[in-house]
Kinemage of the C-alpha trace (Angstrom):
@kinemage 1
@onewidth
@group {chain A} dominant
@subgroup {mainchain}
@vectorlist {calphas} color= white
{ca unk a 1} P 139.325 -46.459 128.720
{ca unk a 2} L 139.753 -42.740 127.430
{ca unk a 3} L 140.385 -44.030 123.918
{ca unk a 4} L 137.291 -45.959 123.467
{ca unk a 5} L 134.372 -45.025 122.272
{ca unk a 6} L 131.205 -45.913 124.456
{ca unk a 7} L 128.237 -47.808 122.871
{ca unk a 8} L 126.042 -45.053 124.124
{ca unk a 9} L 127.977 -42.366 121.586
{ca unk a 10} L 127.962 -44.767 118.654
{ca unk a 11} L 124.099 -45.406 118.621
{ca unk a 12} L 123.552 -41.972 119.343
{ca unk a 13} L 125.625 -40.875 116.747
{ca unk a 14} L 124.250 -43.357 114.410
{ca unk a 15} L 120.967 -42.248 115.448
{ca unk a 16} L 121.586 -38.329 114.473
{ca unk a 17} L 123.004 -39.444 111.322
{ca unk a 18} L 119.701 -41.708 110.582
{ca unk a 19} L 118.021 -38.508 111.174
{ca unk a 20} L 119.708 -36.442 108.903
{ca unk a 21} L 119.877 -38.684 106.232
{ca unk a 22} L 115.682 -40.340 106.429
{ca unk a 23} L 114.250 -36.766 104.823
{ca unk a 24} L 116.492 -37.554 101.590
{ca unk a 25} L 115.560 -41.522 101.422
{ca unk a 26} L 111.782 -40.500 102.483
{ca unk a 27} L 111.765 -38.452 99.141
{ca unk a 28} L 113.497 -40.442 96.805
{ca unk a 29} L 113.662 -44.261 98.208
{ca unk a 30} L 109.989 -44.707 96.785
{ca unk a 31} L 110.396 -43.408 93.402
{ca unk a 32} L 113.791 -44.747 93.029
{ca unk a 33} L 112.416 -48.140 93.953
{ca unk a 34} L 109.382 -47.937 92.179
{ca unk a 35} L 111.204 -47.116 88.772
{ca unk a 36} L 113.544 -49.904 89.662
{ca unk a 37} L 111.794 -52.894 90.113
{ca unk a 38} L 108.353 -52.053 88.348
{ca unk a 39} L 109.724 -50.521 84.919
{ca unk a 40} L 107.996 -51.883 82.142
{ca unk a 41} L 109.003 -51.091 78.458
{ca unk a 42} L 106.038 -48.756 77.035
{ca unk a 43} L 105.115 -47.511 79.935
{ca unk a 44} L 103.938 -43.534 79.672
{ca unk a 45} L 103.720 -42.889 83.656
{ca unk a 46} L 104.806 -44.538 86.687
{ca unk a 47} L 103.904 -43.287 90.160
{ca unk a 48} L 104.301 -44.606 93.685
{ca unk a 49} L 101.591 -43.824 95.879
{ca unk a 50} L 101.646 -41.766 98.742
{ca unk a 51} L 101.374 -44.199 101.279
{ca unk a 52} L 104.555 -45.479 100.415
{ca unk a 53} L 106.531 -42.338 101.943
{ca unk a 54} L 104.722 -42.309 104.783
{ca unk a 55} L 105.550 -46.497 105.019
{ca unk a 56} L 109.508 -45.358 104.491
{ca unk a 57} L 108.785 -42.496 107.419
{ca unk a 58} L 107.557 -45.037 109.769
{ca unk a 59} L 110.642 -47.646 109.047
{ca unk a 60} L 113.307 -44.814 109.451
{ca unk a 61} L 111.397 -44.153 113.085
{ca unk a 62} L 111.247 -47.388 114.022
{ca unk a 63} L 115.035 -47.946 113.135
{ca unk a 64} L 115.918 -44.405 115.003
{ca unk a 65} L 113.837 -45.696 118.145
{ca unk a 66} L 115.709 -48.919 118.075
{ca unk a 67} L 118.898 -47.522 117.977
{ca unk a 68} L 117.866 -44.848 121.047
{ca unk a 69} L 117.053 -47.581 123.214
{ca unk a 70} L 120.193 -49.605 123.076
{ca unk a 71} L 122.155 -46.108 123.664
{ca unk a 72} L 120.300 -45.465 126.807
{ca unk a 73} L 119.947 -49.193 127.961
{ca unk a 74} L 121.583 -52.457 126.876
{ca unk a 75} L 120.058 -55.877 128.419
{ca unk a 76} L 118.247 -58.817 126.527
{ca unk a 77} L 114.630 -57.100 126.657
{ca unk a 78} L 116.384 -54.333 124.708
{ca unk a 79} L 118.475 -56.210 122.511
{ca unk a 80} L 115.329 -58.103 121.262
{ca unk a 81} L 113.207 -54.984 120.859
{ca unk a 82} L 115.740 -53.391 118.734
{ca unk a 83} L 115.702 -56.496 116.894
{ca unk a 84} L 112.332 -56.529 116.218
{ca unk a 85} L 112.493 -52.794 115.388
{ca unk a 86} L 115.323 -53.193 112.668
{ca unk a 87} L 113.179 -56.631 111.515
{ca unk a 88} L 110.203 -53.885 111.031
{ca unk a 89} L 112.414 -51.398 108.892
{ca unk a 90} L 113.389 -53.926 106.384
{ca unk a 91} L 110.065 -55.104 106.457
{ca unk a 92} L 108.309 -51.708 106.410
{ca unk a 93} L 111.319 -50.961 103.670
{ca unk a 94} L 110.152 -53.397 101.291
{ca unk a 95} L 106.279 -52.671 101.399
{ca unk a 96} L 107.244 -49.693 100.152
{ca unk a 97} L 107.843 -50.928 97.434
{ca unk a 98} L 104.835 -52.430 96.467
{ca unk a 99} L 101.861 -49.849 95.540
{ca unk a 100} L 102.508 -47.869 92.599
{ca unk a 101} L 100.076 -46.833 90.012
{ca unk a 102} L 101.033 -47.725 85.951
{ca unk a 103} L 100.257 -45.941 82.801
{ca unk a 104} L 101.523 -48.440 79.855
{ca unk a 105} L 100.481 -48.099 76.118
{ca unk a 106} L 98.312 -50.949 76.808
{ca unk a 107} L 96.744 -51.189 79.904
{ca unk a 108} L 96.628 -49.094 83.430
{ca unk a 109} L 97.611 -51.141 86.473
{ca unk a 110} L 96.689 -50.319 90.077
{ca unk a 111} L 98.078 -51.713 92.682
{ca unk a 112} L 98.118 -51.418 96.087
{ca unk a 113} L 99.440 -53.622 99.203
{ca unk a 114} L 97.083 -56.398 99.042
{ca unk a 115} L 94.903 -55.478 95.534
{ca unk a 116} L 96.452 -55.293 91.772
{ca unk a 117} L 93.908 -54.462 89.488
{ca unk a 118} L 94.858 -53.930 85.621
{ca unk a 119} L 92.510 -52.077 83.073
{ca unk a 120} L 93.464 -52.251 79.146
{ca unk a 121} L 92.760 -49.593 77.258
{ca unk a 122} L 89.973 -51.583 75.441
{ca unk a 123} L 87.810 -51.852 79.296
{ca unk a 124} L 87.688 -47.903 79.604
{ca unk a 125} L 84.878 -46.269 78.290
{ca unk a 126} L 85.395 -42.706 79.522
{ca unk a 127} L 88.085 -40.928 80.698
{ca unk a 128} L 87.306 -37.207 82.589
{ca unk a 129} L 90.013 -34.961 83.010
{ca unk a 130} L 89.680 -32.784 85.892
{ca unk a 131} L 91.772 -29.282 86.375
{ca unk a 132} L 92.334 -25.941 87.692
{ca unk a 133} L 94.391 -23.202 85.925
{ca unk a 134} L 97.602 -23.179 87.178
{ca unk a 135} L 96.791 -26.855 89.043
{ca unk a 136} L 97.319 -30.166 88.820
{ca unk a 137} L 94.808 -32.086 87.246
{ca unk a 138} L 93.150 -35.497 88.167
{ca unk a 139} L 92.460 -38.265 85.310
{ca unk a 140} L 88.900 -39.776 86.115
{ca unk a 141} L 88.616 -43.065 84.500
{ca unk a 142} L 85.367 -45.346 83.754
{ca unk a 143} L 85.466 -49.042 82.614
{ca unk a 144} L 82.628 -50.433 80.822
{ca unk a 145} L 81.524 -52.426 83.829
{ca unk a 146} L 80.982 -49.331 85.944
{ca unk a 147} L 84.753 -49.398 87.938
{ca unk a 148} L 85.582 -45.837 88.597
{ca unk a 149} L 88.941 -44.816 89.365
{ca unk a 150} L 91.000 -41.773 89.667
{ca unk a 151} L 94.838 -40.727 88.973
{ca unk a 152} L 96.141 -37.606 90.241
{ca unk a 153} L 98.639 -35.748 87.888
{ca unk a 154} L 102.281 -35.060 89.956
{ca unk a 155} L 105.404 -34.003 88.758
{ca unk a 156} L 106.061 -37.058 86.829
{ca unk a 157} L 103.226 -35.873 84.410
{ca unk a 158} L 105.046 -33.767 81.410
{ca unk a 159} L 103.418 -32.708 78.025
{ca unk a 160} L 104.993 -35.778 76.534
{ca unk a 161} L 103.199 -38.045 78.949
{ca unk a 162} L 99.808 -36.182 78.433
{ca unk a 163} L 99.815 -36.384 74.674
{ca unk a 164} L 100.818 -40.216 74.755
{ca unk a 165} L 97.530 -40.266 77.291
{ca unk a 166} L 95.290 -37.913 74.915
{ca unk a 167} L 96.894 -40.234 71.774
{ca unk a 168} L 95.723 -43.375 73.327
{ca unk a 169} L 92.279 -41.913 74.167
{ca unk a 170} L 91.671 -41.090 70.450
{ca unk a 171} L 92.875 -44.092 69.030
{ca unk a 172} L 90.805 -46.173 71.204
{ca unk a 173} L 87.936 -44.233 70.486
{ca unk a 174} L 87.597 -43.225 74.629
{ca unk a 175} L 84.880 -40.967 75.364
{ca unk a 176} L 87.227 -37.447 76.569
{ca unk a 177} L 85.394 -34.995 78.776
{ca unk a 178} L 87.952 -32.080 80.210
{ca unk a 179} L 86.563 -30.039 82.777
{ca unk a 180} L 88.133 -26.705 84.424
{ca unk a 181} L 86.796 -26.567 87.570
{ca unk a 182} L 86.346 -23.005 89.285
């Protein structure tokens, strides 16, 4: 009996280790995932939106509660909610995979949970670009049906990225406006 391990230390251990390890796959799973299955050749930007780290941060909690409960108590009522909590991470796991906002040479998709819209360059007829010294800036885009949307410059924006942006503008003859706000 001395040289077995008790269920109670394995899902507690696995538990700690789950919480070590979520802050790393919080930060990267979204982007990695996002680059992986939505690449698209001549694309200039691709960003996953901020809900999905929050989505990954909820499906690492739900996983960490599951495991808790069966280290403290193990009967079928506990068994099946730890069930449905690990059904709920891989769920939760692969929503987050699903919003991401697209800059392509061609077009601009958005798309969210439950909504994909996609712009070409053609439907814009102004594009506003917001920014503070020292700040990131915010792209403000109009179609020529009146959609407004915004895309917030992060990281992923580089000069290289906001010349192919500015290069598209001028070649499709987009209005430009760029504002410093105070």
């Amino acid at each position: 009996m001395l040289n077995r391990t008790s269920p109670r230390t394995v899902f507690i251990v696995f538990s700690i280790l789950l919480i070590i390890l979520a802050p790393v796959f919080v930060f990267i799973f979204p982007i990695f995932s996002v680059e992986t299955f939505h690449f698209e050749k001549g694309q200039i930007v691709l960003i996953p939106s901020e809900k999905n780290f929050y989505i990954v941060l909820i499906a690492f909690i739900s996983i960490i509660i599951g495991l808790l409960i069966l280290a403290f108590k193990r009967n079928w009522m506990t068994y099946f909610l730890s069930g449905l909590l690990c059904v709920a991470f891989f769920a939760l796991m692969y929503v987050s995979t699903i919003s991401y906002t697209l800059i392509h040479k061609e077009f601009i998709v958005l798309q969210d949970i439950t909504v994909a819209e996609k712009f070409a360059w053609d439907e814009i007829s102004d594009v506003v670009y917001e920014y503070e010294v020292g700040q990131l800036g915010t792209y403000n885009f109009r179609t020529i049906d009146g959609i407004e949307f915004s895309i917030l410059e992060n990281g992923q924006f580089g000069r290289d990225e906001t010349r192919e942006i500015a290069h598209i503008i001028n070649v499709k003859k987009i209005n430009y406006e760029k504002k410093q706000l105070n």
